[in-house]
VEXDREN-2710 file (C-alpha; in Angstrom, 1 decimal):
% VEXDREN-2710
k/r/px/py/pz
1/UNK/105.4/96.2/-72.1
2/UNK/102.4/94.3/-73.8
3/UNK/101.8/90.7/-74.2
4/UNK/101.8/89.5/-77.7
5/UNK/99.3/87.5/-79.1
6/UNK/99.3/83.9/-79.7
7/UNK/100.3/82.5/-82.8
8/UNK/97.8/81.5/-85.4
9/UNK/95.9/78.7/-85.0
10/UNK/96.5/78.7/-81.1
11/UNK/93.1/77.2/-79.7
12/UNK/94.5/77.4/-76.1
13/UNK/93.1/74.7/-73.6
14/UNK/89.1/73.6/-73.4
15/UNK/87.5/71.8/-70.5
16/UNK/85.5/68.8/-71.7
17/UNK/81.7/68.9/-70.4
18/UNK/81.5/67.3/-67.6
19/UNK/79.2/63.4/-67.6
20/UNK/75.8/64.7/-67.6
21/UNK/75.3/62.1/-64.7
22/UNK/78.3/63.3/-62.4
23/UNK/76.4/65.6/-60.2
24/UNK/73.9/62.8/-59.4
25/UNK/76.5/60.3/-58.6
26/UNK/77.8/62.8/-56.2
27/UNK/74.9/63.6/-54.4
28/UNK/73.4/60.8/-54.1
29/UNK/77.3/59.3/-52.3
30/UNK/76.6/61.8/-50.2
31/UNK/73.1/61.1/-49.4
32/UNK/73.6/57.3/-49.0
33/UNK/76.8/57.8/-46.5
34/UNK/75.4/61.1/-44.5
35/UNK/71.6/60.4/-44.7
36/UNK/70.0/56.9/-46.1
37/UNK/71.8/54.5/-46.9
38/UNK/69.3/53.6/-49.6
39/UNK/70.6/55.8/-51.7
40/UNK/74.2/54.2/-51.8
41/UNK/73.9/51.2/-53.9
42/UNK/72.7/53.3/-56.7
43/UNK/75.6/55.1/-56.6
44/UNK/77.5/52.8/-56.4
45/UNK/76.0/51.3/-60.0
46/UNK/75.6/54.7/-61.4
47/UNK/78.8/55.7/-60.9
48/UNK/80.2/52.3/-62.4
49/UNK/78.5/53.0/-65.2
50/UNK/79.6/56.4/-65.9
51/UNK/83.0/55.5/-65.1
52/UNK/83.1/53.2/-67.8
53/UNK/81.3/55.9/-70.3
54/UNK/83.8/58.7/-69.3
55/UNK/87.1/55.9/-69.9
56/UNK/85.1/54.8/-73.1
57/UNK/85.2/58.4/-74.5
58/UNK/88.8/59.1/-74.6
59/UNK/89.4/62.0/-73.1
60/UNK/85.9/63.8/-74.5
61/UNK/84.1/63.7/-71.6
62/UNK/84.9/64.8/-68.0
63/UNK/83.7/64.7/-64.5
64/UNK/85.7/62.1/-63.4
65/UNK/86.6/63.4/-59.9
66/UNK/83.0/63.8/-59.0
67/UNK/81.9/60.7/-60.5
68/UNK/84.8/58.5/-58.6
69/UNK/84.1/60.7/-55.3
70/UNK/80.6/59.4/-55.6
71/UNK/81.4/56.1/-56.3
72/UNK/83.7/55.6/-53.7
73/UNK/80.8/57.1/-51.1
74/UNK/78.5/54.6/-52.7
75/UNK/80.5/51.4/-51.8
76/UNK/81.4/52.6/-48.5
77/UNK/77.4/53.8/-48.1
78/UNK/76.7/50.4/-49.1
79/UNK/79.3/49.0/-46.5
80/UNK/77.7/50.5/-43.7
81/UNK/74.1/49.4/-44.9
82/UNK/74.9/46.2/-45.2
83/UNK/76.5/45.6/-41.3
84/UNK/73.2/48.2/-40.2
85/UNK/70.9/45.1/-42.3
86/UNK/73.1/41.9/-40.3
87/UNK/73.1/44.3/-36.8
88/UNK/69.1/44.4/-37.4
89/UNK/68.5/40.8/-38.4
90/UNK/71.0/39.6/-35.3
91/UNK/69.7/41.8/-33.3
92/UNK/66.0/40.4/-34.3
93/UNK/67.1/36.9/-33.4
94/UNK/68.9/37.2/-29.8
95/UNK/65.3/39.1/-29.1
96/UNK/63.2/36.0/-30.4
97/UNK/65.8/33.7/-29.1
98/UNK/65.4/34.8/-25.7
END
């Protein structure tokens, strides 16, 4: 038995392209929470921004997941920069202080 084909006019389901910045959010998450930190705070903005492009475009762009995965890496990235940055600086004073 055979499969018949859809009806007429059937356009079946397309995949919106994916943000054309998604894949550089992601990596650089990645790179600011696994390898320098640097890197994190532009994610972080990056991926703000696309976020608000990909909710701005109803539905016509995609990427989402990578571009929230990214994000999220970004602020924690961030995060942990910003405790390394106080541990320096205290850690700068108790050796001056003593």
């Amino acid at each position: 038995m055979s499969v018949p084909p859809p009806p007429q006019g059937y356009l079946g389901y397309f995949r919106p392209p994916d943000h054309p910045q998604s894949t550089l959010v992601l990596v650089l998450g990645v790179l600011g929470l696994a390898l320098c930190g640097l890197c994190a705070p532009f994610a972080w903005v990056k991926g703000r921004q696309a976020l608000t492009e990909i909710d701005a475009a109803g539905g016509t762009i995609g990427g989402r997941s990578q571009v929230y995965a990214g994000y999220i890496m970004g602020i924690v990235g961030s995060a942990v920069l910003g405790m390394m940055v106080l541990l320096g600086l205290f850690g700068v004073l108790v050796a001056l202080a003593g």
